[in-house]
NUVEXVO-11403 format. One line per field, with one value per residue: residue number from 1; x, y, z of N, C-alpha, C in turn. Coordinates in steps of 0.2 Angstrom, whole numbers. Example, Ala and Ser with C-alpha at 12.3 -4.5 7.8 and 13.67 -1.06 7.14 Angstrom:
# NUVEXVO-11403
seq <- [1:2]
nc1 <- [66:64]
nc2 <- [-28:-11]
nc3 <- [39:35]
cac1 <- [62:68]
cac2 <- [-22:-5]
cac3 <- [39:36]
cc1 <- [66:64]
cc2 <- [-16:0]
cc3 <- [39:39]
END
This chain:
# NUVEXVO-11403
seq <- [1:2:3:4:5:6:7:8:9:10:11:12:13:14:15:16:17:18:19:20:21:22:23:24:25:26:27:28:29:30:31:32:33:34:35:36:37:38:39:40:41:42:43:44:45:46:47:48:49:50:51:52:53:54:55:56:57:58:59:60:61:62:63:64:65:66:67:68:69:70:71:72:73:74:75:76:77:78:79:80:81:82:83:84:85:86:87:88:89:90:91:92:93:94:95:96:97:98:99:100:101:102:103:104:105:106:107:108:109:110:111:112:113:114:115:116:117:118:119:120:121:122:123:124:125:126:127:128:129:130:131:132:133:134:135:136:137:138:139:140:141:142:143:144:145:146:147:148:149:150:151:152:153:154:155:156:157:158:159:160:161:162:163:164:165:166:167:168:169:170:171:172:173:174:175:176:177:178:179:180:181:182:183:184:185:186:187:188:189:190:191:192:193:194:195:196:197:198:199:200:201:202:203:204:205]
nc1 <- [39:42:37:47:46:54:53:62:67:56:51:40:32:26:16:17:9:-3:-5:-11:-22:-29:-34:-39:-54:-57:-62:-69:-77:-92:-101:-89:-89:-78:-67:-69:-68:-53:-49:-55:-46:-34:-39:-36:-25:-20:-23:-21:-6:-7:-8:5:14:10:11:22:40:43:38:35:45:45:31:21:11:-1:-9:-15:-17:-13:2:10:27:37:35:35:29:23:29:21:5:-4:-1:1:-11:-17:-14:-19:-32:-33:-34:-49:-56:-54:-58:-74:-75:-75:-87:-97:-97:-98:-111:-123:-122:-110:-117:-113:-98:-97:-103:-94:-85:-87:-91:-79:-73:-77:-75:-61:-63:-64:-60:-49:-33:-20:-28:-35:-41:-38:-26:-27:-34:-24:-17:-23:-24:-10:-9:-16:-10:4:-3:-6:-16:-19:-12:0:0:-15:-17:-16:-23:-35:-35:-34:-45:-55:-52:-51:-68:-73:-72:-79:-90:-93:-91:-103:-112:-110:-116:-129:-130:-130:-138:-150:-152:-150:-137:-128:-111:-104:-100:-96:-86:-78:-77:-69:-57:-53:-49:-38:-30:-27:-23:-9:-4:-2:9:19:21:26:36:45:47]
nc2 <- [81:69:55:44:27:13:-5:-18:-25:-18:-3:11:26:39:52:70:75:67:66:79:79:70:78:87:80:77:90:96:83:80:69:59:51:51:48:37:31:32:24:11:9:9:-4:-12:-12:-17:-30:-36:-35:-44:-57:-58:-61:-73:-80:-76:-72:-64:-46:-34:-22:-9:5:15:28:40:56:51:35:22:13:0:-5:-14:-28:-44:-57:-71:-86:-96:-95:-96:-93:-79:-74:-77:-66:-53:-55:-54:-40:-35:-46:-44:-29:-35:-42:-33:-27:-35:-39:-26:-24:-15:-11:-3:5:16:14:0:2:10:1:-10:-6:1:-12:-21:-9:-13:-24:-23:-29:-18:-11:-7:-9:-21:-34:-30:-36:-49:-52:-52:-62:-73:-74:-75:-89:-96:-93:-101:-115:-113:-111:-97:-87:-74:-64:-61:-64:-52:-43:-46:-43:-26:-26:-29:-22:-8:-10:-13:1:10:7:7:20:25:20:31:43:39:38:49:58:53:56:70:76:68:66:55:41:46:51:43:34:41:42:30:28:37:31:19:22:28:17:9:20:19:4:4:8:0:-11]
nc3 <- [13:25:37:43:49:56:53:57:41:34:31:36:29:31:26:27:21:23:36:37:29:36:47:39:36:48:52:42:36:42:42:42:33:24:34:40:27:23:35:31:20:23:32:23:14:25:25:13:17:28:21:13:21:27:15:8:10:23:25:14:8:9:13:10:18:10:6:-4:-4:2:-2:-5:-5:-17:-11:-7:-16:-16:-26:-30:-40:-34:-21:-25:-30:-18:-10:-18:-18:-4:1:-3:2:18:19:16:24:37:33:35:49:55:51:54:66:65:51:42:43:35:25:16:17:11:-2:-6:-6:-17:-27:-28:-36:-47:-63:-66:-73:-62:-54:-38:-44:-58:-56:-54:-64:-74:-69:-71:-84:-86:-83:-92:-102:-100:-99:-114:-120:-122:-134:-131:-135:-139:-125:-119:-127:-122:-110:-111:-117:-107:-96:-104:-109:-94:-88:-95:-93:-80:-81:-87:-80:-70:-76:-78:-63:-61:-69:-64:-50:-53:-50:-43:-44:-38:-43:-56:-53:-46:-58:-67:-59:-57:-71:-71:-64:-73:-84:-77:-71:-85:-91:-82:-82:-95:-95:-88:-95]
cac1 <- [41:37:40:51:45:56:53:67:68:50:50:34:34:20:19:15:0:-8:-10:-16:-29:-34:-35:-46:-58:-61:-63:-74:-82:-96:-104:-87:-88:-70:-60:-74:-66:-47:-50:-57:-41:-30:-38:-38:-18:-18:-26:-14:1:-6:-6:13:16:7:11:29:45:44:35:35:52:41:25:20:4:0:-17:-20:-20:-8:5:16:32:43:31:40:25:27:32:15:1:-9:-1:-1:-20:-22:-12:-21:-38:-34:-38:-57:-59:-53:-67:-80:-76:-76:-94:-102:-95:-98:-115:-131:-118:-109:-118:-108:-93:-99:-105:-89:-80:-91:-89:-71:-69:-81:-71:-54:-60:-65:-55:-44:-27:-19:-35:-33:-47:-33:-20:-30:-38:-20:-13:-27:-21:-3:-8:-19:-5:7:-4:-3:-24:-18:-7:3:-3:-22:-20:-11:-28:-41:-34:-35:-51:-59:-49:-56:-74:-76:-71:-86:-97:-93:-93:-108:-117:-110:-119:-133:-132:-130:-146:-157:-151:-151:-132:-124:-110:-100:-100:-94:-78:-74:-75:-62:-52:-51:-45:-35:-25:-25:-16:-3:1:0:13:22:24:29:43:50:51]
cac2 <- [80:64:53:37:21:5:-10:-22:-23:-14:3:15:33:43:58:74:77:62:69:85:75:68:83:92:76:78:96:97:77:79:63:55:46:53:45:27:27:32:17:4:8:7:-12:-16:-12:-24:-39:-37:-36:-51:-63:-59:-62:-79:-82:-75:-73:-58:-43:-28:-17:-1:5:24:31:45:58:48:30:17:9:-5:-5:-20:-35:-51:-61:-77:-87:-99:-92:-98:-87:-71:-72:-73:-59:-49:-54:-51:-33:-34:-49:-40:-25:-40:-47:-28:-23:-40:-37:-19:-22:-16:-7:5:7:20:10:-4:3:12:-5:-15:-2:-2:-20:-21:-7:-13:-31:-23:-30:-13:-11:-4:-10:-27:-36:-32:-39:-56:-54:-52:-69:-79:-71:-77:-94:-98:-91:-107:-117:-114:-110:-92:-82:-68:-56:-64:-61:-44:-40:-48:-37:-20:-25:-31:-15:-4:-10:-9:9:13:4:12:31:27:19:36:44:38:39:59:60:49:60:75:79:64:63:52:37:46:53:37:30:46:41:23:29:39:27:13:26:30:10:9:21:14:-3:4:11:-4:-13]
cac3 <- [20:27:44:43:55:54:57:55:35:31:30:34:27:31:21:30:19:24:41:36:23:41:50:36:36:54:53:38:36:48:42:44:26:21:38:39:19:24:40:27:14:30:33:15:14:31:22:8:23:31:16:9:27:25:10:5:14:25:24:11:11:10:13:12:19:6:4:-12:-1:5:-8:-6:-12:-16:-11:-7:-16:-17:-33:-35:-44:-27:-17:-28:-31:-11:-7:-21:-16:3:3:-3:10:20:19:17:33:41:33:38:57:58:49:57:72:61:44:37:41:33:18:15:15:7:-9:-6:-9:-25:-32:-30:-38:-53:-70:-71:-73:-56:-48:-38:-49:-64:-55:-54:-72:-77:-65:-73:-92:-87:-80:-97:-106:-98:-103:-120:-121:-127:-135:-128:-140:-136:-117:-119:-130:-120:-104:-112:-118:-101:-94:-105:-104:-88:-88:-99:-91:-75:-84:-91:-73:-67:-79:-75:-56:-62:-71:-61:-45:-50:-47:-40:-50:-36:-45:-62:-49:-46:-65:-68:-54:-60:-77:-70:-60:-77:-86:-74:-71:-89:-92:-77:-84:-102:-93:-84:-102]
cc1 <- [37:42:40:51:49:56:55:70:61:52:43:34:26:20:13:6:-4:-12:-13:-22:-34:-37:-39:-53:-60:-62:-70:-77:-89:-101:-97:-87:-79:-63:-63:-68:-56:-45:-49:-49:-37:-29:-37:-31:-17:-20:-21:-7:-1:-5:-1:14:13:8:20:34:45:38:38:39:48:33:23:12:4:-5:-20:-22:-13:-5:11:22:36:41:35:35:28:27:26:8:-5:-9:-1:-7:-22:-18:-15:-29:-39:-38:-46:-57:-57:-59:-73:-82:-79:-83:-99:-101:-96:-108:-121:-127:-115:-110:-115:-102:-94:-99:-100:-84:-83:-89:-83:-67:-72:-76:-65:-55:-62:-59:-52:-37:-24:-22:-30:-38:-41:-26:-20:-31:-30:-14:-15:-26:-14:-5:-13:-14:2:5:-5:-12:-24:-13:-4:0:-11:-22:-18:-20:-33:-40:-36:-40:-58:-57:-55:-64:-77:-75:-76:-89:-99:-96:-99:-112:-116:-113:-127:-135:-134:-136:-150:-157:-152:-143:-128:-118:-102:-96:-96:-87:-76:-71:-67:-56:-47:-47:-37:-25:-23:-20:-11:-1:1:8:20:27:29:38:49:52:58]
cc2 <- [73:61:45:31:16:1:-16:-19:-19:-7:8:21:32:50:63:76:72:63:75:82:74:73:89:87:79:83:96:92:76:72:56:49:45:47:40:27:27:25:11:2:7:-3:-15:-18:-18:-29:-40:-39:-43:-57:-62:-62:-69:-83:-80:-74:-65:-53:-37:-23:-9:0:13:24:39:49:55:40:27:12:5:-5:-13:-26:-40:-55:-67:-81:-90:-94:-91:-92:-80:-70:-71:-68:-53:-49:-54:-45:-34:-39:-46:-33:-29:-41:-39:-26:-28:-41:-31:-19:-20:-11:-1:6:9:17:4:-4:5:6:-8:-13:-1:-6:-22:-16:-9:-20:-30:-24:-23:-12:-6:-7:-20:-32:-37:-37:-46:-57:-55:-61:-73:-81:-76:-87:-100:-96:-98:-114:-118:-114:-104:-90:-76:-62:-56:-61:-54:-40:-39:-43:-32:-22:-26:-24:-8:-4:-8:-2:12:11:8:20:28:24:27:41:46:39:46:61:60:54:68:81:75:64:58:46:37:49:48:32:35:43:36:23:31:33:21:16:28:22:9:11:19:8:-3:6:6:-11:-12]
cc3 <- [22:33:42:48:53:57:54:46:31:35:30:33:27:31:25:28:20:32:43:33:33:48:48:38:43:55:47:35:42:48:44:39:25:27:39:31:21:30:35:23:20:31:27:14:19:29:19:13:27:28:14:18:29:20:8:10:17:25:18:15:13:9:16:13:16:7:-2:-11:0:0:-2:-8:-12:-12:-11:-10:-18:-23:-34:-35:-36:-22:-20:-28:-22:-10:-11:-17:-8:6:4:3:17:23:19:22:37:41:36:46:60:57:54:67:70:53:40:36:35:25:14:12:10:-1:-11:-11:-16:-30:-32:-34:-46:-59:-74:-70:-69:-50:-44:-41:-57:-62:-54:-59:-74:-76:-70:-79:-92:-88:-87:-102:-108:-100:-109:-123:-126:-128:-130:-133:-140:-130:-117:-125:-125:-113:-106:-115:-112:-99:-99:-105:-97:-85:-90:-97:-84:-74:-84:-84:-71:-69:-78:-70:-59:-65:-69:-52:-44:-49:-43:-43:-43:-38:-51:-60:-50:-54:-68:-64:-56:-64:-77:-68:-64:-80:-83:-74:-78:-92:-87:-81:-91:-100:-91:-90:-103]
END
C-alpha cells in the first residue's frame, strides 16, 4: 500500500511502511538518532533532486519514499560527465553543508549527517562514491588509458576492498567497545546493497 503525489511529470509514492517506520522511531527512538538519520537521508535525496534539476532537463519521473530510504527512479541526468558527477556528489554535500550549519546547535543532527555523507561516498557499488569511481572508470576508459576489461576489474576490486576494510573497522569497533557492532551493521548492509545492484545490472544486460 502506498500514497501517490504528482507533481506534473514526477511522481512521489510513499509507501505505507515508511510512515509506520516513522511512527515507531518516534515512539521507541528516545535519542531521536533513527528520525535525525531518516531527516538527513530526506536532504541527501534533495541534493541529488536539486542537481538533476540544475543540471538535466526536468526533474526525476519517480521518487518512492520507502522503510529502507528514498530511491530515485528514472533520473533525467544529464549527458556530460560534469554533470553526472554533480548530481552524484550532491547528496553528501548536501549533509556536509547541514552538519557544518547544524554544528555545535544540534549535534546529534549533525553527527547523523556528517556520517551519512562519508558513507554514501565510499567506492561501493550502489553506493554514490561507486557511482563516481565508476564515471571516472568510464571517462579513463574514453580515453583509451584503460581497458574495459581493466576498469570492469579495477571496480570490483576497489568495491570489494572497501567492504573488508569496512567489516574489518567494524570488527574492531566490536572488540574495542565491548559490543558495538554498529559499524559492522553497516559494513553488512553495504554488502548487502552491492549485491543487489549487482544482480540488478546483470539483469538489464
Amino acid at each position: 500500500m502506498s500514497f501517490l503525489i504528482k507533481n506534473g511529470k514526477c511522481r512521489v509514492k510513499i509507501s505505507f511502511y515508511f510512515f509506520a517506520l516513522l511512527c515507531l522511531a518516534a515512539f521507541l527512538d528516545r535519542g531521536g538518532v533513527l528520525l535525525w538519520g531518516l531527516f538527513a537521508a530526506l536532504l541527501h535525496e534533495g541534493g541529488h533532486i536539486v542537481a538533476m534539476r540544475l543540471t538535466a532537463e526536468g526533474l526525476p519521473k519517480e521518487i518512492r519514499l520507502t522503510p529502507f530510504g528514498v530511491r530515485i527512479e528514472n533520473s533525467p541526468l544529464a549527458e556530460t560527465g560534469r554533470g553526472r558527477l554533480g548530481v552524484l556528489a550532491a547528496g553528501s554535500g548536501m549533509n556536509f553543508l547541514c552538519a557544518a550549519v547544524t554544528f555545535g546547535i544540534l549535534p546529534s543532527f549533525a553527527a547523523v549527517s556528517l556520517v551519512l555523507g562519508i558513507l554514501n561516498l565510499l567506492p561501493v557499488e550502489g553506493m554514490d562514491g561507486g557511482g563516481i569511481l565508476l564515471l571516472l572508470l568510464e571517462r579513463e576508459k574514453e580515453k583509451k588509458r584503460l581497458s574495459a576489461k581493466a576498469a570492469s576489474r579495477l571496480y570490483r576490486i576497489v568495491t570489494t576492498g572497501t567492504l573488508c576494510l569496512t567489516a574489518l573497522a567494524g570488527v574492531a569497533v566490536l572488540l574495542a567497545t565491548g559490543g558495538n557492532g554498529t559499524l559492522l551493521g553497516v559494513a553488512a548492509a553495504l554488502a548487502v546493497r552491492s549485491a543487489g545492484q549487482r544482480r540488478q545490472r546483470r539483469r538489464m544486460i
